[in-house]
N, C-alpha and C positions, 0 to 999 in steps of 0.2 A: 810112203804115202800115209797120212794121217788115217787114222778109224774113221775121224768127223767126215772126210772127202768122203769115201767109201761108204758110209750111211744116207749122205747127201746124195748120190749117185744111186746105192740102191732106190731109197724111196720114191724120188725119181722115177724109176723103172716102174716100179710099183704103183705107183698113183697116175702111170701113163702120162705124165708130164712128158716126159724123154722122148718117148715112142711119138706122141704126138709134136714134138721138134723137129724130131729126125722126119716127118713127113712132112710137115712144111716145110724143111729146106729143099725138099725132092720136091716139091710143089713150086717151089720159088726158085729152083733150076741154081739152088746153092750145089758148090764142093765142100762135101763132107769130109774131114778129116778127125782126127783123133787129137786131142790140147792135151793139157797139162791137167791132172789132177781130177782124172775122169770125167771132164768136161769133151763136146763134142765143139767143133767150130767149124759152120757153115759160113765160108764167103762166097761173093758173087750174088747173093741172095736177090733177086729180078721183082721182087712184085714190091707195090708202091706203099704199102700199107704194113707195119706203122712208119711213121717220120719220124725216127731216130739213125744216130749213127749206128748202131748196135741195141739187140733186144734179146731175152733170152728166154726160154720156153724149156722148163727140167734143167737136165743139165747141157743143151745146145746152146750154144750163142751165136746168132746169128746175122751177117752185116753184111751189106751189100758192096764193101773194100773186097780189096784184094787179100787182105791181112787183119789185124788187129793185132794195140799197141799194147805193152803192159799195163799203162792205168786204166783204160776201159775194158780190158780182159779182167782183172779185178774190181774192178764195178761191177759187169757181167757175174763173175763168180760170185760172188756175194748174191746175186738177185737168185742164182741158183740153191743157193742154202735157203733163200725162203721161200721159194718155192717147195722145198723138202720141208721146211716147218709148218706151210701152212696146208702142203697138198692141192686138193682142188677150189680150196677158198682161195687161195693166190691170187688169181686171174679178176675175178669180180670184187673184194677188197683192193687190190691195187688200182683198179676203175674208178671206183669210188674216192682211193685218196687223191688221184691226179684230178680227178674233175673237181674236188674240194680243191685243190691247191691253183689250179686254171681260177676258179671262183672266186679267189680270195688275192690270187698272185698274179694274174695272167700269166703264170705259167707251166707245166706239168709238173714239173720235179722240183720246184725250188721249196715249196712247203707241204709236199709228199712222204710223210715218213719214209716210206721203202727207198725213195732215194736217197733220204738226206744217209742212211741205215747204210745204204753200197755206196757214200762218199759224191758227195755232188760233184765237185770239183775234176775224180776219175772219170763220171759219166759226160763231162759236159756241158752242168746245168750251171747256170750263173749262181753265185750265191745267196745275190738278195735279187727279189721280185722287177720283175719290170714294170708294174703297180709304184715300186719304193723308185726306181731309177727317175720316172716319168713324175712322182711327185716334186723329187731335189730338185729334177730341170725347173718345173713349173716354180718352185721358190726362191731359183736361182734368178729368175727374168724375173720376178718381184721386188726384189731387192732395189732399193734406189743405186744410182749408180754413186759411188764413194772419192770419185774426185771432183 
């Protein structure tokens, strides 16, 4: 195992990121298990809040599957090194960029730095905005027809 996992993992601990993981999954009636790379991985995870496939709180990640795949376990792990970067700004900085990016994209993660950072594509998130998708359609039915 890398030092970086292992500093990732203590501070983690340290900044009570982890601890307060590991109880919400006991709260949301998750199986706590042991992943790879001192990560924790709660599935079954029962309460409705947030709506994502997977969320990760220190170094837990947590999803309401039976399982988690390898590319959204590495989305997940990546969100857990910034959580060890940022500490307890994390949580209220990443609020802030998903509601800029909701605001600007309609939608959480496509112009979120922390996701585009853990790989949109691993997470789930479409690439471009559904703001960009809903503009082409609307330019698409403009268009005069060509024959």
């Amino acid at each position: 195992m890398s030092p970086n996992r292992r500093l990732r993992a203590g501070i983690n601990w340290l900044t009570l990121a982890t601890p307060a993981g590991l109880a919400l999954a006991r709260l949301g009636g998750a199986r706590v298990a042991r992943g790879p790379d001192r990560l924790w991985l709660a599935t079954g995870y029962q309460l409705r809040l947030p709506i994502a496939p997977a969320f990760t709180v220190g170094s837990v990640i947590l999803t309401s599957r039976d399982s988690i795949d390898g590319r959204l376990l590495a989305h997940e792990a990546r969100h857990s090194s910034q959580y060890a970067a940022l500490g307890p700004l994390f949580l209220p900085v990443y609020g802030v960029c998903a509601g800029i990016s909701w605001a600007i994209s309609g939608n959480w993660g496509t112009l979120n730095p922390f996701e585009r950072l853990a790989g949109l594509e691993d997470g789930g998130y479409p690439l471009r905005s559904q703001r960009d998708f809903a503009a082409l359609t609307a330019i698409r039915r403009k268009r005069p027809d060509a024959s």
